[in-house]
DSSP file (Angstrom, degrees, kcal/mol; ACC not computed):
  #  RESIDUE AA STRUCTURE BP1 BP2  ACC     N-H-->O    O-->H-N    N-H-->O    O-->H-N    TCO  KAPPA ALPHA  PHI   PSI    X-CA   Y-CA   Z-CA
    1    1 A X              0   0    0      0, 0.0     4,-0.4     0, 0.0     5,-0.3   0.000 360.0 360.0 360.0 -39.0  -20.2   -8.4   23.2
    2    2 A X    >>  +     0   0    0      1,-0.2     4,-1.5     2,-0.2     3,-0.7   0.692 360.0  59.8 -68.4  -8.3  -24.0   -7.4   23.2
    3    3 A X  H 3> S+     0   0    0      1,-0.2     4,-2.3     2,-0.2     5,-0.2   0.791 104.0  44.6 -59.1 -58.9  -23.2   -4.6   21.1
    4    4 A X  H 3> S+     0   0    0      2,-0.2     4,-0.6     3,-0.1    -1,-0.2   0.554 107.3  53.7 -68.5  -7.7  -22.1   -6.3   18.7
    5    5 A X  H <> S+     0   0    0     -3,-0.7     4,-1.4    -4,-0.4    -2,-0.2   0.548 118.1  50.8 -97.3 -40.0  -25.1   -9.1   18.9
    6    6 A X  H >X S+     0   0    0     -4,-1.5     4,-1.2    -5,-0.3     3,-0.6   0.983 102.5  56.6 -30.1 -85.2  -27.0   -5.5   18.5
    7    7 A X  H 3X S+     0   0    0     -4,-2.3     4,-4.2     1,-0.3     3,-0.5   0.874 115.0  34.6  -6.2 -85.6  -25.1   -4.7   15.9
    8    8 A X  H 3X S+     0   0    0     -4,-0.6     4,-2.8     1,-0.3    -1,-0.3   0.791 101.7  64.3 -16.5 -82.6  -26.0   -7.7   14.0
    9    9 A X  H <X S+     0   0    0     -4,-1.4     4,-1.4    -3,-0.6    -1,-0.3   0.609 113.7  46.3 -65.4 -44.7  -29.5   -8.4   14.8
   10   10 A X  H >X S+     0   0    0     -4,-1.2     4,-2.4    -3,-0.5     3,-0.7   0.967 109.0  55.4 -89.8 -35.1  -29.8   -4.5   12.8
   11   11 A X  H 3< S+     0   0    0     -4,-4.2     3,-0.3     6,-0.2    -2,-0.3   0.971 118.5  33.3 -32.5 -70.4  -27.5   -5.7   10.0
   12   12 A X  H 3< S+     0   0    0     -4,-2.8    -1,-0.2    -5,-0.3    -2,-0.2   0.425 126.9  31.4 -97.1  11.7  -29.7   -8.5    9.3
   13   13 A X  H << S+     0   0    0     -4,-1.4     2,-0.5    -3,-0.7    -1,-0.2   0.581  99.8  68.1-138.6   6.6  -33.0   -7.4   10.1
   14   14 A X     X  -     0   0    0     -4,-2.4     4,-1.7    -3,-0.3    -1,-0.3  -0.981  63.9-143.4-114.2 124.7  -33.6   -3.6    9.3
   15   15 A X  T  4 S+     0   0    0     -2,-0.5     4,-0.3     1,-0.2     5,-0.1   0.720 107.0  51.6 -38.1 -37.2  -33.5   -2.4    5.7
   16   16 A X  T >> S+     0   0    0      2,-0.2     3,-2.4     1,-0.1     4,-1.4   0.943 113.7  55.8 -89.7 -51.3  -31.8    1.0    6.4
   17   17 A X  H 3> S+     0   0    0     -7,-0.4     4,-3.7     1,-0.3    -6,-0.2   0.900 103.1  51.3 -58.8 -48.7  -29.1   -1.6    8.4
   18   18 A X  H 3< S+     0   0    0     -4,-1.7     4,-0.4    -8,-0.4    -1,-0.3   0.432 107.3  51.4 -99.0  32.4  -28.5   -3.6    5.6
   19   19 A X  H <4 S+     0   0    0     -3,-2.4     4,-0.2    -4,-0.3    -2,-0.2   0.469 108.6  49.8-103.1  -9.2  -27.6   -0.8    3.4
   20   20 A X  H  X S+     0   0    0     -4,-1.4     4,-3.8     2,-0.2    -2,-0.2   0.799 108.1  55.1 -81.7 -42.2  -25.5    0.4    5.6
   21   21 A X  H  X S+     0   0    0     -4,-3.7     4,-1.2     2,-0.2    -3,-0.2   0.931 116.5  40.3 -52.0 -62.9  -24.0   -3.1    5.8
   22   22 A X  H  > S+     0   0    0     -4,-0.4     4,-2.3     2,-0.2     3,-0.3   0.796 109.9  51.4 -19.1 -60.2  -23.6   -3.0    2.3
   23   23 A X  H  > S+     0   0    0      1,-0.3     4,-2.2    -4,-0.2     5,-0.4   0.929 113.4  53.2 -85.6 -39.7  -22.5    0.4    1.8
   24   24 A X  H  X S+     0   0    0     -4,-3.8     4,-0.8     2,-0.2    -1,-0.3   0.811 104.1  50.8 -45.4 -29.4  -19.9   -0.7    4.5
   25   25 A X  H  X S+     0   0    0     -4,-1.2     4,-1.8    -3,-0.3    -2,-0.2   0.890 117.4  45.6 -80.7 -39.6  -18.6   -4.0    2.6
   26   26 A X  H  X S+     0   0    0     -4,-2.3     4,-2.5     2,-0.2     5,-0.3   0.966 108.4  51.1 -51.7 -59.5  -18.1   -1.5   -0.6
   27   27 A X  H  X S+     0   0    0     -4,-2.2     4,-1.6     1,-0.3     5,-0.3   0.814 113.1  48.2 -53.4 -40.0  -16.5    1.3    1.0
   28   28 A X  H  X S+     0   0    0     -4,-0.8     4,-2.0    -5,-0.4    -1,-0.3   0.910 111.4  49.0 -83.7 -37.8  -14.0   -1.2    2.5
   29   29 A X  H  X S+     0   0    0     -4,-1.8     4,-0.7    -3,-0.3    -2,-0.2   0.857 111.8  45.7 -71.1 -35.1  -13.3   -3.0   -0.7
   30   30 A X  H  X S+     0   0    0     -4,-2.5     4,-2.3     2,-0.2     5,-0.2   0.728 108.6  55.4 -58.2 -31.1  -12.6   -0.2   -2.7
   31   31 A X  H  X S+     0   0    0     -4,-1.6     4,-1.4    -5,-0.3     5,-0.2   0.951 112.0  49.6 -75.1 -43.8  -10.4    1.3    0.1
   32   32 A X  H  < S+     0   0    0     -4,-2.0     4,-0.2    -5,-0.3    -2,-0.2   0.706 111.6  46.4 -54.9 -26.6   -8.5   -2.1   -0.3
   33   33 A X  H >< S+     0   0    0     -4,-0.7     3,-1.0     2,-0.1     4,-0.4   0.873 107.8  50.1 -84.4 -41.4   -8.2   -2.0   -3.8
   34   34 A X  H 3X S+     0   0    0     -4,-2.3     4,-2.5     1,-0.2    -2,-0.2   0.708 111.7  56.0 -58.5 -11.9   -6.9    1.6   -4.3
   35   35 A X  H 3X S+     0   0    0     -4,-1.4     4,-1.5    -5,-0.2    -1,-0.2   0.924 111.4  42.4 -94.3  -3.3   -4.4    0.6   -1.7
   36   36 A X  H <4 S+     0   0    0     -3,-1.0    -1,-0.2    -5,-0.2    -2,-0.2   0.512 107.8  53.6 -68.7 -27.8   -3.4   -2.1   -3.7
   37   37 A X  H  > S+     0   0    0     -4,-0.4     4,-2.5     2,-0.2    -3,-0.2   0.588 109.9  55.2-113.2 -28.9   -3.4   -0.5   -6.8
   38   38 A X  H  X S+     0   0    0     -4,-2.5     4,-1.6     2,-0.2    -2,-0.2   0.881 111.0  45.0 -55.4 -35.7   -0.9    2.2   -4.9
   39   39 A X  H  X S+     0   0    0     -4,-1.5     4,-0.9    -5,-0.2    -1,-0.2   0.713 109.0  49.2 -90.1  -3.6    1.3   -0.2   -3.9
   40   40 A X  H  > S+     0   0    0      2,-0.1     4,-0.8     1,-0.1     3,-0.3   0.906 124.0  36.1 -81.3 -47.7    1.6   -2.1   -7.0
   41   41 A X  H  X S+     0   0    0     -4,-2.5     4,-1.9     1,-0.2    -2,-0.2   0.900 107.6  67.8 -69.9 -27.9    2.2    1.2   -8.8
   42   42 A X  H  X S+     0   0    0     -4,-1.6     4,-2.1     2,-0.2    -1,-0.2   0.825 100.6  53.8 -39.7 -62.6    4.1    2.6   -5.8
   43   43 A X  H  X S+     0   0    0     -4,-0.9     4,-2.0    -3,-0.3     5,-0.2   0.978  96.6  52.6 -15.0-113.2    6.8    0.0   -6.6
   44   44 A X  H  X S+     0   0    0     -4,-0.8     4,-1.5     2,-0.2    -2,-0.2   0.917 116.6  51.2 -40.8 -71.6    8.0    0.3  -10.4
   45   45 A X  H  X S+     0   0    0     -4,-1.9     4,-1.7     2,-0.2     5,-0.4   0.918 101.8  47.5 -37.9 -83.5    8.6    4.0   -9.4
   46   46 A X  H >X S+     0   0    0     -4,-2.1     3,-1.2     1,-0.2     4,-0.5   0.696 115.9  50.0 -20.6 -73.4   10.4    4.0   -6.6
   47   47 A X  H >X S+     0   0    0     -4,-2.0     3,-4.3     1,-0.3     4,-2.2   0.867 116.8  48.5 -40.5 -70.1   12.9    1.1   -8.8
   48   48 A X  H 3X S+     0   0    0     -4,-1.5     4,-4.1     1,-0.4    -1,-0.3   0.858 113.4  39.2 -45.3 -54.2   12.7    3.9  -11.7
   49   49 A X  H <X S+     0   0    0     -4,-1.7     4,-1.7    -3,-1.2    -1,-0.4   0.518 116.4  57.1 -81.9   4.3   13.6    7.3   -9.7
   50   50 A X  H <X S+     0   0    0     -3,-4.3     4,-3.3    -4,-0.5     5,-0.3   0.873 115.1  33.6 -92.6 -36.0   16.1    4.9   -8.0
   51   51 A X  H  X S+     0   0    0     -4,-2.2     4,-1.3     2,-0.2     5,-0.3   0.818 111.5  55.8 -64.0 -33.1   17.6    4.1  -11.4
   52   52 A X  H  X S+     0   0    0     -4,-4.1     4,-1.4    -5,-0.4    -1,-0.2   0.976 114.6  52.6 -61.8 -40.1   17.1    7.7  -13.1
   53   53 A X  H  X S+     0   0    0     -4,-1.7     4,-2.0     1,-0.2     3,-0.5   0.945 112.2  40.4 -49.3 -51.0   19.5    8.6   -9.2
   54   54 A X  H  < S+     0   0    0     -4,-3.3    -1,-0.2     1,-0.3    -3,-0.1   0.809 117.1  48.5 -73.1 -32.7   22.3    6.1   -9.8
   55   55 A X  H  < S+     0   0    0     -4,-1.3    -1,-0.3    -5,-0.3    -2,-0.1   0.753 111.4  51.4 -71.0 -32.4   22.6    6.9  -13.7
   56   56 A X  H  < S+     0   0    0     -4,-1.4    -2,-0.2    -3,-0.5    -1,-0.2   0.917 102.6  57.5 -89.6 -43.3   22.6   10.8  -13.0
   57   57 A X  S  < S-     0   0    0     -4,-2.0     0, 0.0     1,-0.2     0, 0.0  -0.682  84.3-166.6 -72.5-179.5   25.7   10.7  -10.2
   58   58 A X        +     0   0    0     -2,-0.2    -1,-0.2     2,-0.0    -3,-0.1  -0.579  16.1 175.4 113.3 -12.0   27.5    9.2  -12.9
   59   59 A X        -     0   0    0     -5,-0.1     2,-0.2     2,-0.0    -2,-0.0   0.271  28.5-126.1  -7.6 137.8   30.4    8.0  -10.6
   60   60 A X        -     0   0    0      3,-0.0     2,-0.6     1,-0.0     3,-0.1  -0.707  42.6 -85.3-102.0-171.9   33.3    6.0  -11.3
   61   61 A X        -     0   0    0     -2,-0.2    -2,-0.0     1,-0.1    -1,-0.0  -0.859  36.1-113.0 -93.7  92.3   34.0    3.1   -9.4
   62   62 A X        -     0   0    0     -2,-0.6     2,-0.4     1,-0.1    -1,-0.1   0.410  36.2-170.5  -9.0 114.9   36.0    3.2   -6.0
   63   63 A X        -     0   0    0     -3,-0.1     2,-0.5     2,-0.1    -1,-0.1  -0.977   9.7-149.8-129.4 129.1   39.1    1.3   -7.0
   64   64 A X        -     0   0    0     -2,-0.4     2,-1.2     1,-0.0     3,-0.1  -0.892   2.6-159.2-119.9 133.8   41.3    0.6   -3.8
   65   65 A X        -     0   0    0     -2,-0.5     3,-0.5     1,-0.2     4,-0.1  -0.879   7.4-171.6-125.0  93.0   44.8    0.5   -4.6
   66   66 A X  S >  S+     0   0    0     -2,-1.2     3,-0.7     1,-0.2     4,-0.5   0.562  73.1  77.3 -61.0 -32.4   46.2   -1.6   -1.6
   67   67 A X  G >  S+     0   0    0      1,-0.2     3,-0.6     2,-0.2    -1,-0.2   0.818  82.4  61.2 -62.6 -26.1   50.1   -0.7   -3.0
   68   68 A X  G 3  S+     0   0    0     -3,-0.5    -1,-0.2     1,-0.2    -2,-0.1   0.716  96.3  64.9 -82.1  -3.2   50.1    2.7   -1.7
   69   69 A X  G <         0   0    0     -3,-0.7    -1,-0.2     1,-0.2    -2,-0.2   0.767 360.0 360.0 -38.8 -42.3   49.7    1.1    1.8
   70   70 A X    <         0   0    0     -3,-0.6    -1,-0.2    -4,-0.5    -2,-0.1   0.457 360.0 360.0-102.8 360.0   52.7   -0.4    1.4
């Protein structure tokens, strides 16, 4: 816990700390937006290549013909 009251104490009272503080709060918001902006694009793909798969096997449709059972 003093490490972190350290920590602090340089954040808010050394210039070189609170540019660092700074350059930390950016760094972290940009990594948080690109990861944001991957998973929002991330998304609508996946759904696209899932639709280009199902359209390309071209299957027909399983039809189970319960009379030859019998």
């Amino acid at each position: 816990m003093k490490e972190a009251v350290v920590l602090m104490r340089f954040l808010r009272h050394d210039p070189v700390g609170q540019r660092f503080g700074v350059a930390g709060l950016v760094i972290a918001w940009f990594a948080l937006a690109w990861t944001s902006l991957a998973l929002a694009l991330a998304i609508p793909l996946l759904l696209v290549v899932s639709e280009v798969a199902r359209r390309r096997r071209d299957e027909e449709p399983i039809v189970d013909d319960l009379e030859d059972l019998y």
